[in-house]
C-alpha atoms as an extended CHARMM CRD file, in Angstrom:
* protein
*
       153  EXT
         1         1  UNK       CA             91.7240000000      159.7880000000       10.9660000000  PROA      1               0.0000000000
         2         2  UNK       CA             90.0750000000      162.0510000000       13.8730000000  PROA      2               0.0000000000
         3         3  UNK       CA             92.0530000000      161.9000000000       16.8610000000  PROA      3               0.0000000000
         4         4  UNK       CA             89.0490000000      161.1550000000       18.7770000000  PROA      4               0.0000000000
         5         5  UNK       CA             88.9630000000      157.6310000000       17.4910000000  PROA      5               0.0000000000
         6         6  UNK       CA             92.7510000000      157.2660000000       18.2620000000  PROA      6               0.0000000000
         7         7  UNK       CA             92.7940000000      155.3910000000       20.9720000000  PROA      7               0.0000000000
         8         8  UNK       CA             90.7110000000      152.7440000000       19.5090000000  PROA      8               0.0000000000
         9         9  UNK       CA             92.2640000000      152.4220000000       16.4860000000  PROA      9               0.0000000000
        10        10  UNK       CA             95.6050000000      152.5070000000       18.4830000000  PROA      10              0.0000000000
        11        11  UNK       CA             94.5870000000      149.6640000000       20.7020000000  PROA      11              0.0000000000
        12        12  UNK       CA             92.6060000000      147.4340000000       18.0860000000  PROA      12              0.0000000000
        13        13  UNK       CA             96.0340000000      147.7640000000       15.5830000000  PROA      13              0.0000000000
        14        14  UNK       CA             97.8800000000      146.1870000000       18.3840000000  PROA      14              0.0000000000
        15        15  UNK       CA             95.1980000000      143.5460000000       19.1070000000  PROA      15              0.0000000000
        16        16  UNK       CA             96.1760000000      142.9140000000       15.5920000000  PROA      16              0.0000000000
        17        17  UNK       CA             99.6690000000      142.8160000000       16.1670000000  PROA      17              0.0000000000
        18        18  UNK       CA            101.0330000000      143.1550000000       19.7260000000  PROA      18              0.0000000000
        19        19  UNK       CA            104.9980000000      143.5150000000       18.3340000000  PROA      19              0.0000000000
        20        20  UNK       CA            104.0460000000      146.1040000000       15.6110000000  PROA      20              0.0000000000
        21        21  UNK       CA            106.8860000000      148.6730000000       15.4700000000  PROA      21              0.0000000000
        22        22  UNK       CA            105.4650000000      152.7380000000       16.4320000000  PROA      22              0.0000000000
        23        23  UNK       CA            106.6370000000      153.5330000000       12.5410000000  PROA      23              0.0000000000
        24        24  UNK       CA            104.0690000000      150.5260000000       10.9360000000  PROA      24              0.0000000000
        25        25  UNK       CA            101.2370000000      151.5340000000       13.6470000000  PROA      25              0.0000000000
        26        26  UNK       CA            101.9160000000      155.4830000000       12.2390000000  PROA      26              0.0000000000
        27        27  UNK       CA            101.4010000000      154.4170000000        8.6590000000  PROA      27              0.0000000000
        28        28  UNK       CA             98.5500000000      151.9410000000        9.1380000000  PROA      28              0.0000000000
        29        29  UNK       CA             96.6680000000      155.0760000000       11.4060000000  PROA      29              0.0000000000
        30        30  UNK       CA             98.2920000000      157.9920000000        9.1370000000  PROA      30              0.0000000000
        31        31  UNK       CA             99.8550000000      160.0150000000       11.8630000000  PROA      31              0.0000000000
        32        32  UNK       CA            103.4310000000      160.4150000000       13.0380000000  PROA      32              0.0000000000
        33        33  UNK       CA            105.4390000000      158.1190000000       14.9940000000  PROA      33              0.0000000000
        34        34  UNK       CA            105.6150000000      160.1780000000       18.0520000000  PROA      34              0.0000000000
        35        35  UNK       CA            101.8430000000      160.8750000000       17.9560000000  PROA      35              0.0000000000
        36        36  UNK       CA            101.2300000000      157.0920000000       18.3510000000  PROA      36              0.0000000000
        37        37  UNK       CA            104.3790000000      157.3050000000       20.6440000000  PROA      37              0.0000000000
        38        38  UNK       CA            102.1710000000      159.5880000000       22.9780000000  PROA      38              0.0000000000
        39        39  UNK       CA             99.4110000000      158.0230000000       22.7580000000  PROA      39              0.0000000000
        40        40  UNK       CA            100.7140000000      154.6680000000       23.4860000000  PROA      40              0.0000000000
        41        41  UNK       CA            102.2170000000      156.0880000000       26.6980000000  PROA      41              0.0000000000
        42        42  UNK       CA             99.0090000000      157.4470000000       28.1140000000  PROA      42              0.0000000000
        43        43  UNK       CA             97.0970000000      154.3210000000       27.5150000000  PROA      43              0.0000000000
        44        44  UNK       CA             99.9370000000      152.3360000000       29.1190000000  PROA      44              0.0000000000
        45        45  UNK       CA            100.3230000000      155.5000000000       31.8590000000  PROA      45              0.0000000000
        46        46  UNK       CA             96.2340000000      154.8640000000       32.6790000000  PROA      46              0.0000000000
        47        47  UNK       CA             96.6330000000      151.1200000000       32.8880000000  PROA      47              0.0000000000
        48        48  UNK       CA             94.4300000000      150.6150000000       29.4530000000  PROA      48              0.0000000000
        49        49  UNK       CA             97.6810000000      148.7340000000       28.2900000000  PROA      49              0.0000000000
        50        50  UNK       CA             98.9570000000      146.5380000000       30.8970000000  PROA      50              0.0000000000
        51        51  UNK       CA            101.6080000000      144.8320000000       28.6300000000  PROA      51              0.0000000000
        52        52  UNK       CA            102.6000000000      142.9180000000       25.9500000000  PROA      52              0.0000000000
        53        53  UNK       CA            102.8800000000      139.3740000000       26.5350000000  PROA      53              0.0000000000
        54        54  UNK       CA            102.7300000000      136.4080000000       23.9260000000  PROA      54              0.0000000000
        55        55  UNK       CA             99.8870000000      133.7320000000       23.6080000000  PROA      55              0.0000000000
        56        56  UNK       CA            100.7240000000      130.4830000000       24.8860000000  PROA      56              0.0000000000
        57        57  UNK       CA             99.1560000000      127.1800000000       23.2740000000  PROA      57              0.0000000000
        58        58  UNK       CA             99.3320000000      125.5130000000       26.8480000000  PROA      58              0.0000000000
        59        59  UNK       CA             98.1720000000      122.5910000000       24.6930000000  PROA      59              0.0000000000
        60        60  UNK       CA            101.5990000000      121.9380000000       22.6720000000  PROA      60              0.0000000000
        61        61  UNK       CA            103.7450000000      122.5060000000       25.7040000000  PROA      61              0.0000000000
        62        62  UNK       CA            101.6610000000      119.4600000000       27.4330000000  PROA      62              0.0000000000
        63        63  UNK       CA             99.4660000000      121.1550000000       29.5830000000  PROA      63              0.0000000000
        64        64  UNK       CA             96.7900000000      120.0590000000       28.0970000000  PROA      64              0.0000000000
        65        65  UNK       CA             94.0100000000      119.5010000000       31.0410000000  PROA      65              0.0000000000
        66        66  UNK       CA             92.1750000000      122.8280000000       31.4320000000  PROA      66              0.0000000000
        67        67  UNK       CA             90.1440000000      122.6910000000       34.6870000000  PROA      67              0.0000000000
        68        68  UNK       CA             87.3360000000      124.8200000000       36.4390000000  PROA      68              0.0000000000
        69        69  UNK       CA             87.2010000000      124.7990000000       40.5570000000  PROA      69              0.0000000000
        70        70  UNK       CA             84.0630000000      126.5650000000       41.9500000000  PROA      70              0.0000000000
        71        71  UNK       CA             84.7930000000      127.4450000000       45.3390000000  PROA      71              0.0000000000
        72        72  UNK       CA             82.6360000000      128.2110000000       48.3990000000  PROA      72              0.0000000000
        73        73  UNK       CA             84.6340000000      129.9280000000       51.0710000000  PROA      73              0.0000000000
        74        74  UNK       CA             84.5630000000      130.5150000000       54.4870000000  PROA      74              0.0000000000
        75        75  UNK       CA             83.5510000000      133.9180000000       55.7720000000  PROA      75              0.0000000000
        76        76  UNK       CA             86.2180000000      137.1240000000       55.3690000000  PROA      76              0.0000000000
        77        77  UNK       CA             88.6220000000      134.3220000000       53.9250000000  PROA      77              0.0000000000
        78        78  UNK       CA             87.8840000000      135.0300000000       50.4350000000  PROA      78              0.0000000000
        79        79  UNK       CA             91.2750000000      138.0360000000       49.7810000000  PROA      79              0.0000000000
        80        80  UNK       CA             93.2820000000      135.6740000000       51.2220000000  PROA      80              0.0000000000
        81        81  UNK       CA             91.9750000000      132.6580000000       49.3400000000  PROA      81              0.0000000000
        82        82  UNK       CA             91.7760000000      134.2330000000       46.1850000000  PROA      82              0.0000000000
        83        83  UNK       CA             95.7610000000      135.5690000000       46.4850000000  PROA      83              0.0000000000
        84        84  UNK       CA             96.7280000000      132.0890000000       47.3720000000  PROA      84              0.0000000000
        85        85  UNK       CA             95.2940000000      131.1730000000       44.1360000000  PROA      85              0.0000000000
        86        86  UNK       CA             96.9650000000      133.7060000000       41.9680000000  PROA      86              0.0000000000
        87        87  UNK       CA            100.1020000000      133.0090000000       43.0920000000  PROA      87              0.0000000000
        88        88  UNK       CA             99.8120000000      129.2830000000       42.1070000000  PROA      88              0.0000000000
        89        89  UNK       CA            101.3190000000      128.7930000000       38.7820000000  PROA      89              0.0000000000
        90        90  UNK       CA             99.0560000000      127.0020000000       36.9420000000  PROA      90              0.0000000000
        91        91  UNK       CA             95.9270000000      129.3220000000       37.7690000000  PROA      91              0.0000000000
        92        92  UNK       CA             95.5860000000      131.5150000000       34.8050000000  PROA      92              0.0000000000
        93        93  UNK       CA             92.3100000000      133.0980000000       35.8490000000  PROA      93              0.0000000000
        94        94  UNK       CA             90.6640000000      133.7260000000       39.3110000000  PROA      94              0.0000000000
        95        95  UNK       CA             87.3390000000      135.2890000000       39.3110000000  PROA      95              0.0000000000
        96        96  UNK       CA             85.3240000000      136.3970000000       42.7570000000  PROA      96              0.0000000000
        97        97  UNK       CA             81.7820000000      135.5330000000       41.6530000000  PROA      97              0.0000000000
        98        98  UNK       CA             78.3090000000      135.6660000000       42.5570000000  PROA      98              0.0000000000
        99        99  UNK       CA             75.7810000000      132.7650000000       43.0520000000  PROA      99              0.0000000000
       100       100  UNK       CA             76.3290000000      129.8570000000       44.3350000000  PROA      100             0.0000000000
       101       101  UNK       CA             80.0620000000      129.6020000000       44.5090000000  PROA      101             0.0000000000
       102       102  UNK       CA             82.7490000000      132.3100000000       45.4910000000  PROA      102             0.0000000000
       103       103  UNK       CA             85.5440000000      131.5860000000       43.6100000000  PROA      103             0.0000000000
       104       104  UNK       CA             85.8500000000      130.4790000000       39.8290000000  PROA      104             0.0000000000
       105       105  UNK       CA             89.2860000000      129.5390000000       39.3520000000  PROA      105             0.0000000000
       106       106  UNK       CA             90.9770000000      127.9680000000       35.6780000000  PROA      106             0.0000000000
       107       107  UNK       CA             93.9560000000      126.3360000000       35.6860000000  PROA      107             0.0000000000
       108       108  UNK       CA             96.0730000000      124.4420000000       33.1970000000  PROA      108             0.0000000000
       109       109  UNK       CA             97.5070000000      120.9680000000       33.8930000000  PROA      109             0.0000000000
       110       110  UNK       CA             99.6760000000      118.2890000000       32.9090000000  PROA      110             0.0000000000
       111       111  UNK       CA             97.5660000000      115.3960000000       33.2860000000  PROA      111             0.0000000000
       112       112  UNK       CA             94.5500000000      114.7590000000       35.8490000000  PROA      112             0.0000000000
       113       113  UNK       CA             97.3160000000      113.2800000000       38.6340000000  PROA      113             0.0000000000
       114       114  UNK       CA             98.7080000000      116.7460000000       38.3980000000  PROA      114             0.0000000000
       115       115  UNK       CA             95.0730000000      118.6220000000       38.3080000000  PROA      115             0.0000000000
       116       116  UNK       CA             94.4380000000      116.1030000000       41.2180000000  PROA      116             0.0000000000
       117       117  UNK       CA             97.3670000000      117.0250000000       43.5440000000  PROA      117             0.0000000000
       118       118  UNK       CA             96.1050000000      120.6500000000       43.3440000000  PROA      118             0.0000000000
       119       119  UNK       CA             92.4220000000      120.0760000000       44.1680000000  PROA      119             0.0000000000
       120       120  UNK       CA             93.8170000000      117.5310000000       47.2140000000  PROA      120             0.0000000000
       121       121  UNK       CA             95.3580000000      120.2630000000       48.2630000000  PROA      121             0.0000000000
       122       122  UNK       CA             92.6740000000      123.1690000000       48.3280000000  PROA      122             0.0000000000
       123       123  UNK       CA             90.3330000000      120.6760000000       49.8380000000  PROA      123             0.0000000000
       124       124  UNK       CA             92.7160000000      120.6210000000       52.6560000000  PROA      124             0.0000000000
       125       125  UNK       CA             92.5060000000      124.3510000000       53.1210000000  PROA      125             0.0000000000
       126       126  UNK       CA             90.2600000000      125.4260000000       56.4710000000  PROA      126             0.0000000000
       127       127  UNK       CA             88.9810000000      128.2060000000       54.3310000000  PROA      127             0.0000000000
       128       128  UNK       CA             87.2140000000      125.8060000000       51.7560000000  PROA      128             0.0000000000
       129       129  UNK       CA             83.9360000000      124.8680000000       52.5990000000  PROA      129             0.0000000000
       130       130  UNK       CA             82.6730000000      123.2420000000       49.5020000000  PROA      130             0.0000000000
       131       131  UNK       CA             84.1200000000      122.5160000000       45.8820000000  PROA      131             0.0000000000
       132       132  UNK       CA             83.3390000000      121.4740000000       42.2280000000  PROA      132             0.0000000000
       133       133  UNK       CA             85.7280000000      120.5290000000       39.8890000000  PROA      133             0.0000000000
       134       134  UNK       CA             84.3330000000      120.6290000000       35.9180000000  PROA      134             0.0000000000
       135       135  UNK       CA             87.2280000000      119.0520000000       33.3360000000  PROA      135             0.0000000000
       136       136  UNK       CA             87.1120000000      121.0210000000       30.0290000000  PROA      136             0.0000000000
       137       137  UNK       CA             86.4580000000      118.9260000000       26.8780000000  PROA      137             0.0000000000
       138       138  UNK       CA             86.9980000000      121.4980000000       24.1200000000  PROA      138             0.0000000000
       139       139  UNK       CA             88.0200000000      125.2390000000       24.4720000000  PROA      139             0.0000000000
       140       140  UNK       CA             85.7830000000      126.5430000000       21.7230000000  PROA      140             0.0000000000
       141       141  UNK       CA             87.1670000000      129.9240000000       22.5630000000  PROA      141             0.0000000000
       142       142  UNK       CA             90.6470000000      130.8660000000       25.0190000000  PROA      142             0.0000000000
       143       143  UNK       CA             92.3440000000      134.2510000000       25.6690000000  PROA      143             0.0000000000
       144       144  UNK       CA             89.6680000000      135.5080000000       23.2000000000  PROA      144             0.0000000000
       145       145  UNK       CA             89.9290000000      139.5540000000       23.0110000000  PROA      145             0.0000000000
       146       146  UNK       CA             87.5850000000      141.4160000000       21.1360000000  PROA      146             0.0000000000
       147       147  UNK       CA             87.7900000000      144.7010000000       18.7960000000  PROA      147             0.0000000000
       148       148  UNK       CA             86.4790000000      148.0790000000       20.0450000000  PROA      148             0.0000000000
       149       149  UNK       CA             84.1010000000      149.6950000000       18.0170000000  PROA      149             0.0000000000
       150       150  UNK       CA             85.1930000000      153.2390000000       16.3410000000  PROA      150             0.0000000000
       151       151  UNK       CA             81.9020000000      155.6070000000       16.2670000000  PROA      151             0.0000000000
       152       152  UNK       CA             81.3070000000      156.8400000000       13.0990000000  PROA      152             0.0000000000
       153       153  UNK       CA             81.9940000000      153.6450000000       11.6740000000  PROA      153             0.0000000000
């Protein structure tokens, strides 16, 4: 293994398996412990690797209503808007967009009384000019990450 590739490897290993001890990640990349050790440190030191969290099946813990809310707000409202957002619990992604809407916002819900009470809510908000709720059917893919390529290979 070049060290130039390191990284990669590093990080795709872990995408593999995010609780893999430093001693299997050194024998699956053939370097020593503290090598991966450093190298681990940097990438979490320059905010590559921002944790290590588990993946939750909302699904089997019955939050099983996934929802999209498009968003149009009002004028220099949008950091506050968006942070309001965030904070709710049930938001697990809030995007600042471009077209026709200024927020895309996903959350996870109990049941569409629950989904409700949240959407009565931001179309209560001054800040809210328009909205557009979409109900997810199927999640063909969810908290999907991806591989990076190694040059050379």
């Amino acid at each position: 293994m070049t060290y130039e590739n390191l990284d990669a490897e590093l990080i795709n290993a872990l995408l593999g398996d995010g609780r893999a001890s430093l001693r299997s990640l050194a024998e699956e990349l053939d370097v020593s412990v503290t090598t991966v050790s450093n190298h681990l440190s940097d990438l979490e030191d320059e905010g590559v690797i921002r944790g290590y969290t588990p993946i939750v099946d909302y699904d089997k813990l019955g939050y099983d209503v996934t929802a999209i809310l498009q968003l149009k707000v009002e004028g220099g409202a949008l950091p506050d808007l968006t942070d309001r957002l965030r904070a709710h619990k049930q938001m697990v992604s809030v995007y600042e967009v471009t077209g026709d809407y200024d927020v895309i916002a996903v959350g996870k819900f109990t049941d569409t009384d629950d989904m409700n009470t949240l959407i009565k809510e931001l179309l209560g908000d001054a800040d809210i000019n328009e909205s557009a709720t979409s109900v997810v059917l199927d999640a063909a893919v969810e908290n999907q990450q991806f591989q990076l390529d190694i040059d050379g290979e």
